[in-house]
TIVEX-228390 format. One line per field, with one value per residue (C-alpha): residue number from 1; residue in one letter; x, z, y. Coordinates in nm, 4 decimals, always signed. Each point is the difference from the previous one (the first is absolute). Layout:
! residues N
papa	c(NUM,...)
rogu	c(a,...)
X	c(X,...)
Z	c(Z,...)
Y	c(Y,...)
END
This chain:
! residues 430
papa	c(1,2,3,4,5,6,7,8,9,10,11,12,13,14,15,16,17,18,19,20,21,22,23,24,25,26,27,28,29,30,31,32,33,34,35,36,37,38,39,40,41,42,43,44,45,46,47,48,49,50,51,52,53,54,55,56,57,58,59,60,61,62,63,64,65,66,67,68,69,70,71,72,73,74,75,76,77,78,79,80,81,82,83,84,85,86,87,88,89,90,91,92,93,94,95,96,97,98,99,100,101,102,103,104,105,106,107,108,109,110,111,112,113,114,115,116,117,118,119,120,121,122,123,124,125,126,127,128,129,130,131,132,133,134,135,136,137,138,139,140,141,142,143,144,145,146,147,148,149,150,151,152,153,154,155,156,157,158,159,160,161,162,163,164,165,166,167,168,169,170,171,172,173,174,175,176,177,178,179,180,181,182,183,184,185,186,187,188,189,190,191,192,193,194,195,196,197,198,199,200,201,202,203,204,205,206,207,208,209,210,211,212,213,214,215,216,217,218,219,220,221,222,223,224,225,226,227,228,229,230,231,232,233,234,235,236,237,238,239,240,241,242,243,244,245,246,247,248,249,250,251,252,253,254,255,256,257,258,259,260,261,262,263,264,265,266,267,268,269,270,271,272,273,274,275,276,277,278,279,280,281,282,283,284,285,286,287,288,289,290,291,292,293,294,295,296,297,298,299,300,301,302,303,304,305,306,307,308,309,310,311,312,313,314,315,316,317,318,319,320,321,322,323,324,325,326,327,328,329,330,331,332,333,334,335,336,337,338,339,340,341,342,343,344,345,346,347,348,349,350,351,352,353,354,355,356,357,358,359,360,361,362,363,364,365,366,367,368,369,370,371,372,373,374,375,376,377,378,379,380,381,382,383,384,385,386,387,388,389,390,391,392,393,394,395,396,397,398,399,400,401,402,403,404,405,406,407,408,409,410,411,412,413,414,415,416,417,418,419,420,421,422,423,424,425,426,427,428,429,430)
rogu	c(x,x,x,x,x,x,x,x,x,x,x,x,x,x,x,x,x,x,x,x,x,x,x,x,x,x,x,x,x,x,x,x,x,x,x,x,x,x,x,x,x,x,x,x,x,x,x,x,x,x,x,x,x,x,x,x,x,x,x,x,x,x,x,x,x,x,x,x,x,x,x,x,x,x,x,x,x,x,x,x,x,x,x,x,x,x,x,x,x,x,x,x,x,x,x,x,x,x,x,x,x,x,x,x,x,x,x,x,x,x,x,x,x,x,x,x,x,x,x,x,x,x,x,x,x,x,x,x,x,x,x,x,x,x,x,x,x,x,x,x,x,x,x,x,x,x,x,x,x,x,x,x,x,x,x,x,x,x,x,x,x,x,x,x,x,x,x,x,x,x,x,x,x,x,x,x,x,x,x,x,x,x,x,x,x,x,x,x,x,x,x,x,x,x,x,x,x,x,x,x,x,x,x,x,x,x,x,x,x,x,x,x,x,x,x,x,x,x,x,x,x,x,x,x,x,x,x,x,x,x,x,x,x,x,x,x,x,x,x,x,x,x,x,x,x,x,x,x,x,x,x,x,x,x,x,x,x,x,x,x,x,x,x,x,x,x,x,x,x,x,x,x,x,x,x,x,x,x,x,x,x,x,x,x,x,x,x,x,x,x,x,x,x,x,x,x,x,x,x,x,x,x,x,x,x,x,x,x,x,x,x,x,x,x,x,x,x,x,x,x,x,x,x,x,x,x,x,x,x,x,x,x,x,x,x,x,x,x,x,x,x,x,x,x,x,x,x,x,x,x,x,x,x,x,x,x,x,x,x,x,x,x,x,x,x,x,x,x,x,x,x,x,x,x,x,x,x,x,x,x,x,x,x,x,x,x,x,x,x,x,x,x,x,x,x,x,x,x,x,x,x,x,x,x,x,x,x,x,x,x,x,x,x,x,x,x,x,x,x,x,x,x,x,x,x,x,x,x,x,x)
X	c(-1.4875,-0.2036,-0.1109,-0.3599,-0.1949,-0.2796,-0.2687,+0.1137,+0.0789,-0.3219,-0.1668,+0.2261,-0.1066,-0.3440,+0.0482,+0.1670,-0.1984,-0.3206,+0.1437,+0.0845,-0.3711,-0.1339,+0.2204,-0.1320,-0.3431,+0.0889,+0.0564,-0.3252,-0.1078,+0.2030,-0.2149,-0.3717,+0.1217,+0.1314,-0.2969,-0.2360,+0.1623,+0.0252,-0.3688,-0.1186,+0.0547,+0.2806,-0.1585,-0.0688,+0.3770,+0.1159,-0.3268,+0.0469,+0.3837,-0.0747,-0.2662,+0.2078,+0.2863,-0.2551,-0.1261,+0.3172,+0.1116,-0.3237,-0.1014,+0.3469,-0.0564,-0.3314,+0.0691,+0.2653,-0.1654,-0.3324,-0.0601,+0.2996,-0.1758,-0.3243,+0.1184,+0.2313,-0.0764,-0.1276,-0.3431,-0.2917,-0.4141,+0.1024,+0.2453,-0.1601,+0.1795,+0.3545,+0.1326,+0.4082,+0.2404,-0.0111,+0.2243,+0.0281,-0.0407,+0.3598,+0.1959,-0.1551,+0.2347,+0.3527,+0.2087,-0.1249,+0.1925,-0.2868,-0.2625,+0.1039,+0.0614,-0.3243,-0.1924,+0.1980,-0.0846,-0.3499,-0.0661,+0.0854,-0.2731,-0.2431,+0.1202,-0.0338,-0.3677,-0.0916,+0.1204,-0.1902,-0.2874,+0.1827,-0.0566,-0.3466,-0.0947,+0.2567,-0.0514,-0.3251,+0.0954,+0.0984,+0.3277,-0.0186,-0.3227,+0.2382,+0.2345,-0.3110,-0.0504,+0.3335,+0.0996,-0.3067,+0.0123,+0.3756,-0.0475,-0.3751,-0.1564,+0.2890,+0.1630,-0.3518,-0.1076,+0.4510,-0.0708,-0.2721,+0.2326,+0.3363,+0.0012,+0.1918,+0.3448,+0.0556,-0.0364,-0.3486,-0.1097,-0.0776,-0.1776,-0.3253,-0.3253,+0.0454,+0.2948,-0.1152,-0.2461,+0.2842,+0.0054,+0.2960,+0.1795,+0.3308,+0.0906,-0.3045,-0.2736,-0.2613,+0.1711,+0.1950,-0.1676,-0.3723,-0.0070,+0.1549,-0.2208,-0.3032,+0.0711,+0.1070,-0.3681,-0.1658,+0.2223,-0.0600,-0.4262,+0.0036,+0.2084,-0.1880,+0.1263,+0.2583,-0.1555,-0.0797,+0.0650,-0.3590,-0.1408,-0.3749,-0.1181,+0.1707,+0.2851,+0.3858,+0.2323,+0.3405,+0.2097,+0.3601,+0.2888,+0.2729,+0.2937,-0.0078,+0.3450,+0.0024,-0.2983,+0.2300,+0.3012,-0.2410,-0.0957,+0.3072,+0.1158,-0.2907,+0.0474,+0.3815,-0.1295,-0.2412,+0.3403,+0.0072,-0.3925,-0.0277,+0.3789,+0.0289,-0.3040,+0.2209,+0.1648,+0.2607,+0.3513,-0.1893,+0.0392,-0.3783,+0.0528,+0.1170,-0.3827,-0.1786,+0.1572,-0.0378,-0.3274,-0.0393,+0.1326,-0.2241,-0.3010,+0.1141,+0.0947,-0.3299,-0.2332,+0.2292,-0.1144,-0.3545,-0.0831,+0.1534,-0.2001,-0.3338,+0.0437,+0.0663,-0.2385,-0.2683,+0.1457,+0.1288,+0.3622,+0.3093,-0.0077,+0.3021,-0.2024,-0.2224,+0.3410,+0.1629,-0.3306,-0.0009,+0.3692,-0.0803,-0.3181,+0.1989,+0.2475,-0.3137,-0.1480,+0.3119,+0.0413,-0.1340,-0.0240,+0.4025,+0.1253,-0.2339,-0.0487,+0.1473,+0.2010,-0.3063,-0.2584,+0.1537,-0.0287,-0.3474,-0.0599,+0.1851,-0.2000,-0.3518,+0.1337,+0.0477,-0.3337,-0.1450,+0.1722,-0.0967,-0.4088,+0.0347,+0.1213,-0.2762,-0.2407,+0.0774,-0.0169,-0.3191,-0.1869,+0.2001,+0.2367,+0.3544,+0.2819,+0.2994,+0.2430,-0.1813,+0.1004,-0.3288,+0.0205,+0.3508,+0.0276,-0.3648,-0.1181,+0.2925,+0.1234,-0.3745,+0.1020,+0.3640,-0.1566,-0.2765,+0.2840,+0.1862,-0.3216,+0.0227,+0.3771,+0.1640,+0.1729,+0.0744,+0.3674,+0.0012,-0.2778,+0.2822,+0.0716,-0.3349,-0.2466,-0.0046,-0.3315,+0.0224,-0.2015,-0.3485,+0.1764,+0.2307,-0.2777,+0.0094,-0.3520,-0.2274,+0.1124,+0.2971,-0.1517,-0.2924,+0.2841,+0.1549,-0.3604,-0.0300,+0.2803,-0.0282,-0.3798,+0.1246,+0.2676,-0.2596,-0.2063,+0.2288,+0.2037,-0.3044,-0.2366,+0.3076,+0.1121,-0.3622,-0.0147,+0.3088,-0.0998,-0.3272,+0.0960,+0.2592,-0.3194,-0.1777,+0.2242,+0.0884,+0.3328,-0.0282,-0.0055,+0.1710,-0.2140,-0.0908,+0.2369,+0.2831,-0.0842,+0.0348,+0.3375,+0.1433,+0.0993,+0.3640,-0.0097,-0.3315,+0.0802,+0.3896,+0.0804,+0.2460,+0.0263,+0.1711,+0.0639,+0.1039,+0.3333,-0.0437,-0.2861,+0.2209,+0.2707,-0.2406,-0.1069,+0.3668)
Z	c(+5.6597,+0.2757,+0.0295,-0.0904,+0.3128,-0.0539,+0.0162,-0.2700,-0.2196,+0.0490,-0.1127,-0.2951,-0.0923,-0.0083,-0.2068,-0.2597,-0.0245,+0.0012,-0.3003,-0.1445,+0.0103,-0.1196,-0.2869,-0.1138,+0.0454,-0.1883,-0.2914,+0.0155,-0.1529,-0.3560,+0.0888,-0.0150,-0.2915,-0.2277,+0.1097,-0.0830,-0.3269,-0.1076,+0.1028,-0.2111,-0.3673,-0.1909,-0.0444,+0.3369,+0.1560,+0.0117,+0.1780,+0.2457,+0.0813,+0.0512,+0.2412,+0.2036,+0.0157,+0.1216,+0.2445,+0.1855,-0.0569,+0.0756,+0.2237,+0.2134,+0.0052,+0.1005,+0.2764,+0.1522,+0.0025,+0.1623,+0.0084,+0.2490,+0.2293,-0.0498,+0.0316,+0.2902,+0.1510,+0.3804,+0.0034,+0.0128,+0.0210,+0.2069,-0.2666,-0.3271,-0.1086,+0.0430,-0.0084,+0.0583,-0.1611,-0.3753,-0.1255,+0.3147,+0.3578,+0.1121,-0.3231,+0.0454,+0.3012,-0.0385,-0.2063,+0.1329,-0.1917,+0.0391,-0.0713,-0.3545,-0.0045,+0.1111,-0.2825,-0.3088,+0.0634,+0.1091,-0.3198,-0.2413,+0.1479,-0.0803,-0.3329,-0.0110,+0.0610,-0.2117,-0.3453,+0.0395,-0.1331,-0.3459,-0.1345,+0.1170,-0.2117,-0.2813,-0.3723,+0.0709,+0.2836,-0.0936,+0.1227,+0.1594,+0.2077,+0.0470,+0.1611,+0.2379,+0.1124,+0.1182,+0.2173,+0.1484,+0.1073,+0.1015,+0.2593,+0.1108,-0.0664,+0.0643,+0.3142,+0.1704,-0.0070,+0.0595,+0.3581,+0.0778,-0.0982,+0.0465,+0.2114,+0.3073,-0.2263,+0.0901,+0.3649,+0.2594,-0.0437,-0.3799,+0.1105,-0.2334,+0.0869,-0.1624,+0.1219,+0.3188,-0.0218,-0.0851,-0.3719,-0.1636,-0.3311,-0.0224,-0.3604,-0.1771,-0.0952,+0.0842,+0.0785,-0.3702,-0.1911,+0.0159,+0.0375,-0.3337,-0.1019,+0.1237,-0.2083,-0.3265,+0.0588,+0.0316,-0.3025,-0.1940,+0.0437,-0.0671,-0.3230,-0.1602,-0.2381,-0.2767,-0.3003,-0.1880,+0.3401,+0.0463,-0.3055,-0.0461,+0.1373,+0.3333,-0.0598,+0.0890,-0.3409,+0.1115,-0.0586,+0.0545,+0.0939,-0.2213,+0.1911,+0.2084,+0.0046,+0.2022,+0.2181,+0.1301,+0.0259,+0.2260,+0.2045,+0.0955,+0.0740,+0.2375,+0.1928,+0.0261,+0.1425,+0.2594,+0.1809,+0.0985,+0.0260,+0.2525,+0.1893,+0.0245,+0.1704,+0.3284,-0.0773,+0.2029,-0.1094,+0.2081,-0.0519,-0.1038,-0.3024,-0.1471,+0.1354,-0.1688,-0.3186,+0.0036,+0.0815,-0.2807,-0.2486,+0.0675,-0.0440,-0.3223,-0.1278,+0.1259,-0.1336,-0.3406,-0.0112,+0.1384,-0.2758,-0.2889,+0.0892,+0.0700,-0.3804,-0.1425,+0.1698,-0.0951,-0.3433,-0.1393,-0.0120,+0.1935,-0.0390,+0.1162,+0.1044,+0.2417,+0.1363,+0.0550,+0.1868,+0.2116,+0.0693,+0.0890,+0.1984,+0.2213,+0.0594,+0.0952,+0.2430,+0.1807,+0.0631,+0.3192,+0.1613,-0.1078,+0.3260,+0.2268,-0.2179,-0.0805,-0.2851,-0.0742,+0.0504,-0.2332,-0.2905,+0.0866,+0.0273,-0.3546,-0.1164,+0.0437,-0.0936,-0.3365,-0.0589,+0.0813,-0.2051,-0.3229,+0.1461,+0.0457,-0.3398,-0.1749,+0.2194,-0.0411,-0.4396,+0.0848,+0.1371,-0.2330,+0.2213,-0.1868,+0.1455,-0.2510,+0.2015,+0.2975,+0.2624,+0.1761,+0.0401,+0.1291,+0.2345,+0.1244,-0.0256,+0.1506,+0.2167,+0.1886,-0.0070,+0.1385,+0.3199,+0.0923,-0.0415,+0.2683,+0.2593,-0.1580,+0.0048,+0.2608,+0.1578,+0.4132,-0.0398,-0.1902,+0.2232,+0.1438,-0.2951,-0.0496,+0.2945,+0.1827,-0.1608,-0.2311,-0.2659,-0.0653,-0.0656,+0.2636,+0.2322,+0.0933,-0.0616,-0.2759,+0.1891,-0.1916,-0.2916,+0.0808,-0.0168,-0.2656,-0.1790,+0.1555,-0.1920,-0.3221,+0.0250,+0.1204,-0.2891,-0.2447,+0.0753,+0.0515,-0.3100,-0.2420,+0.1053,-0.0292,-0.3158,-0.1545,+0.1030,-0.1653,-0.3207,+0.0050,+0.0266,-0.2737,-0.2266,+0.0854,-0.1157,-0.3246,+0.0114,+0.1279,-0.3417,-0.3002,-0.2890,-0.2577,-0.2528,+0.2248,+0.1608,-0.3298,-0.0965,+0.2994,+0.2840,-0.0836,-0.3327,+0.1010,+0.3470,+0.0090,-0.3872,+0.0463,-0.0923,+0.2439,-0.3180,-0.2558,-0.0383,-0.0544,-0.2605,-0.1701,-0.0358,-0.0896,-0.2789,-0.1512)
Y	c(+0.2518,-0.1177,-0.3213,-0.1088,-0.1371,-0.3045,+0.1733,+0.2330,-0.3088,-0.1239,+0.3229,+0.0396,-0.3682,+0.1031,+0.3070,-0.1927,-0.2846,+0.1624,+0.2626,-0.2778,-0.1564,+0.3194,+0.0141,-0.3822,+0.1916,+0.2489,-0.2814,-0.1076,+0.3552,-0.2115,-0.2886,+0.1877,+0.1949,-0.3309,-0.2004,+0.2394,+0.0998,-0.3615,-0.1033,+0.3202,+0.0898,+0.1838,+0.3009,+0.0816,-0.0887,+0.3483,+0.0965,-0.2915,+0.0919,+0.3494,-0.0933,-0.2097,+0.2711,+0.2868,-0.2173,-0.0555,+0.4056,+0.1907,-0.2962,+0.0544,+0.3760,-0.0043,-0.2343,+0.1600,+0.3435,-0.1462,-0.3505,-0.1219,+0.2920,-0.1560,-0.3701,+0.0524,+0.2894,-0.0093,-0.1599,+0.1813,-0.0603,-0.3653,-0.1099,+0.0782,+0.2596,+0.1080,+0.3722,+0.1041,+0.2659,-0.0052,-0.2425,-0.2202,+0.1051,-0.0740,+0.0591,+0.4190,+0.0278,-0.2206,-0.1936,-0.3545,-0.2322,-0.2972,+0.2512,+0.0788,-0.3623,-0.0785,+0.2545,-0.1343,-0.3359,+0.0952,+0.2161,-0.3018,-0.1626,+0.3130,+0.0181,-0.3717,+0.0373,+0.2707,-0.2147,-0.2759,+0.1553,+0.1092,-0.3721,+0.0506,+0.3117,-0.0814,+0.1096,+0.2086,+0.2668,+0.3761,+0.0324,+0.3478,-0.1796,-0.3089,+0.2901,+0.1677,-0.3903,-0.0678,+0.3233,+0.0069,-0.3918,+0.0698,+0.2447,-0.0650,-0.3267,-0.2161,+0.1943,-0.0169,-0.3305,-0.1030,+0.1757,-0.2174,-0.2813,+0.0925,+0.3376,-0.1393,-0.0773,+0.3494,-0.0382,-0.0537,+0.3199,-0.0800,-0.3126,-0.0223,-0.1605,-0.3018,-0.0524,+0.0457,-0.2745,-0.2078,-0.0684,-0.1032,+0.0443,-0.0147,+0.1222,+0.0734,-0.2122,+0.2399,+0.3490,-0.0018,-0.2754,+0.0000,+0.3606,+0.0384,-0.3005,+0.1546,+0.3106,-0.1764,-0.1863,+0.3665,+0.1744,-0.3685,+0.0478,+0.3955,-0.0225,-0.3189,-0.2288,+0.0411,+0.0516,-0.3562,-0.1976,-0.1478,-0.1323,+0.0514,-0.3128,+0.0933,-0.2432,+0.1505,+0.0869,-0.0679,+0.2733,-0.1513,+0.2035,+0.0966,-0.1444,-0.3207,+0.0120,+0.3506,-0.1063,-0.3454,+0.2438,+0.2318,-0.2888,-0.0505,+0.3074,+0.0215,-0.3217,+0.1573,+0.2919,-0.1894,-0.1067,+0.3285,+0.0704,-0.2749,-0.0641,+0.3698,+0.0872,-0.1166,+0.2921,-0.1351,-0.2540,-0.3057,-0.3881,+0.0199,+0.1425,-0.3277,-0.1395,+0.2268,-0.0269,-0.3431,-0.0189,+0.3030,-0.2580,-0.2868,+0.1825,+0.1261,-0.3149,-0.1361,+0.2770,-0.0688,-0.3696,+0.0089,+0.2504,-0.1433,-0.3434,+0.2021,+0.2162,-0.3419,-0.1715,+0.2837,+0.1128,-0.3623,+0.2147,+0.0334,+0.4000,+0.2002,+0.2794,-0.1574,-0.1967,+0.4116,+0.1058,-0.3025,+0.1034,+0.3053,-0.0923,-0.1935,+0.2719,+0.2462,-0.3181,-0.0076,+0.3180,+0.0249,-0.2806,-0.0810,+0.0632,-0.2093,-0.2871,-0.3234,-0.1513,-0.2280,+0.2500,+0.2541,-0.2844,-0.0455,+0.3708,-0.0009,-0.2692,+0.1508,+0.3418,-0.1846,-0.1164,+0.2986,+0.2697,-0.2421,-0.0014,+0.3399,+0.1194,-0.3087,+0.2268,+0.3376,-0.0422,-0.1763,+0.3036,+0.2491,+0.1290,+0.0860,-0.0724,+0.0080,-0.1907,-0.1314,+0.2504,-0.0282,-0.3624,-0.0103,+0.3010,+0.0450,-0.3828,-0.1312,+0.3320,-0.1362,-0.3407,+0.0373,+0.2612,-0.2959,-0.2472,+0.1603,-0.0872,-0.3714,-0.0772,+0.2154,-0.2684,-0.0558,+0.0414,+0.3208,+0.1463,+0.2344,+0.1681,+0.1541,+0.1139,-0.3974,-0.1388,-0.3044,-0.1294,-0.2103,-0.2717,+0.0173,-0.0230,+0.3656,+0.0367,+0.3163,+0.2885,+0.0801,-0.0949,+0.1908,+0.3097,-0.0597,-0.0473,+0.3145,+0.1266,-0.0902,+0.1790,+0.3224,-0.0186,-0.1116,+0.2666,+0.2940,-0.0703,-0.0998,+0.3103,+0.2673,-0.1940,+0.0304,+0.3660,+0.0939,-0.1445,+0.0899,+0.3787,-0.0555,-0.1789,+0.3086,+0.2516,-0.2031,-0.0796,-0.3717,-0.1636,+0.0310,+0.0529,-0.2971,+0.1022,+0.0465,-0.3239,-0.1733,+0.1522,-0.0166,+0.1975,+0.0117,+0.2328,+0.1770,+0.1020,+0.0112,+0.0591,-0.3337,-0.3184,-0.2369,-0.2607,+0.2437,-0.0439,-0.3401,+0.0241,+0.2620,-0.3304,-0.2128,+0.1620,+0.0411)
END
């Protein structure tokens, strides 16, 4: 056997470590589907779960076949688009270890994207129209606006505009988060409320979910899965992997703690859900900034992530605006939040990790804050106006909405002819 030189080690390391990242990102697919199960009601769960599991399978397919082409692809029209062989430029002509590497982890990240809207749209979308969304997100809407973003992890000749201008995020505030948060806004406005969840006066009905218990297990398995979301975007075995997971941490733990003092301050409760947002709002904040910030200014980046997811969903019931679990105030809210926060916080020392420019408050003046404001527009509107169109074709066709009566039995028995609970009720009633 011959011996294995350093430089081979080293690339082995990376192959491993990074599989082993997109594995834990894999597990966050079980974190979307418990949370949004638990935050919604029985008789949708089935619904919910399938959702979640197309998602990841069509949404995989559809990437590989076209989006990685589109996302990563050799740039074209100055950056804004991206074009290669069908299922990944380099992958069409050898057996690249680090390229096959390189798409797994990468398509984790699409598939991560494409769910977040589910919670959005939960308990009122036709599934079949649920099934139109997510393909067509998967290999279009996400890959286009990821080149802008992201388009040089495949080399300089994939280099997007934005990128070019110098913006920065490292694991996904904007390209993953607020484009899936911009959509689950769009899908949230074109479906309407649930039926009963604005009373006539205007005033919000709560409509509590089924299973707290499932929505705190969900949570969890999501801030797991971050460890791999965030550390693993190196894509490489590094010391600063241990950085960024620590500064992951403390901006979940401060998002956690910010919120659940905000809901009580606001609602005169402690309430669990509001603390699991703020968890994950802090997780979505950090994102991308994790890598050139601080210990200290990922709490504080935490900390107002926090207070704003709990505004956000006060705010959203307040001008009718359903959002079952609060996707659009965690992933588009704070995906905006955690790419400006990178212009703030990016601090002198870390300045050599992204493109050399530091933060406002480092002294280092608007200019990169001016691009990442930049940023977070182009994603806004790119990912809200396809969103919108998508849905409004769907509306148009009639097969956006489920009807009233299927609405009120629930999506499980009407539209899969299951019941995620019936083998329990069937014990029950012994």
């Amino acid at each position: 056997m011959e011996p294995i030189t350093a430089p081979e080690v080293q690339t082995n390391l990376n192959v491993v470590w990074t599989l082993i990242a997109a594995i834990l990102v894999f597990l966050m697919q079980a974190g979307f589907a418990l949370v949004e199960t638990g935050f919604t009601r029985a008789k949708n769960a089935a619904n919910i779960m399938m959702k979640n599991l197309m998602d990841f399978a069509a949404g995989s397919l559809a990437f590989y076949i076209l989006g990685a082409a589109l996302m990563f692809g050799a740039s074209k029209l100055g950056g804004w688009l991206g074009w290669g062989a069908l299922g990944m430029p380099s992958l069409a002509t050898g057996e690249g270890v680090w390229d096959w590497t390189f798409l797994f982890f990468q398509t984790m990240f699409c598939a991560t994207a494409a769910t977040i809207v589910s919670g959005a749209v939960a308990e009122r979308i036709e599934f079949k129209s649920y099934l139109i969304y997510s393909v067509l997100v998967s290999c279009l809407v996400y890959p286009v606006s990821g080149h802008w973003m992201w388009g040089s992890l495949a080399g300089d000749a994939s280099r997007g505009w934005l990128e070019a201008l110098g913006f920065h995020d490292f694991a996904g505030s904007a390209v993953v988060h607020s484009v899936g948060g911009w959509i689950a806004l769009a899908g949230a406005i074109a479906l309407g409320p649930r039926i009963g969840k604005y009373r006539h006066d205007g005033t919000a009905n709560p409509i509590p979910g089924h299973s707290l218990v499932l929505g705190t297990l969900g949570v969890f398995l999501l801030w797991v899965g971050w460890f791999g979301f965030n550390p693993g975007s190196y894509t490489a075995g590094v010391g600063s992997i241990g950085r960024v997971a620590m500064t992951t941490n403390l901006a979940a733990c401060a998002g956690t703690i910010s919120a659940l003092v905000t809901g009580w301050a606001v609602m005169g409760k402690p309430d669990l859900t509001m603390a699991l947002n703020g968890s994950l709002a802090g997780l979505v904040a950090i994102t991308a900034p994790c890598d050139l910030v601080t210990a200290n200014a990922a709490i504080v980046i935490g900390l107002v992530a926090g207070v704003l997811v709990v505004l956000s969903v006060l705010a959203l019931d307040k001008v009718h605006i359903d959002d079952p679990v609060g996707a659009v105030s965690v992933h588009c809210v704070n995906g905006v939040w955690g790419t400006l926060a990178v212009g703030l916080f990016a601090a002198p020392t870390a300045a050599n990790y992204g493109n050399g420019m530091v933060g406002l408050f480092y002294g280092g003046g608007f200019r990169f804050l001016a691009i990442q404001s930049l940023g977070a527009l182009a994603t806004a509107a790119w990912a809200f106006g396809t969103g919108s169109a998508i849905f409004f074709v769907l509306k148009r066709l009639g097969i956006l909405r489920v009807s009233p009566k299927t609405e009120l039995k629930g999506l499980d028995l009407t539209e899969h002819g299951q019941d995620a609970y019936a083998s329990f009720q069937f014990f029950s009633n012994m």
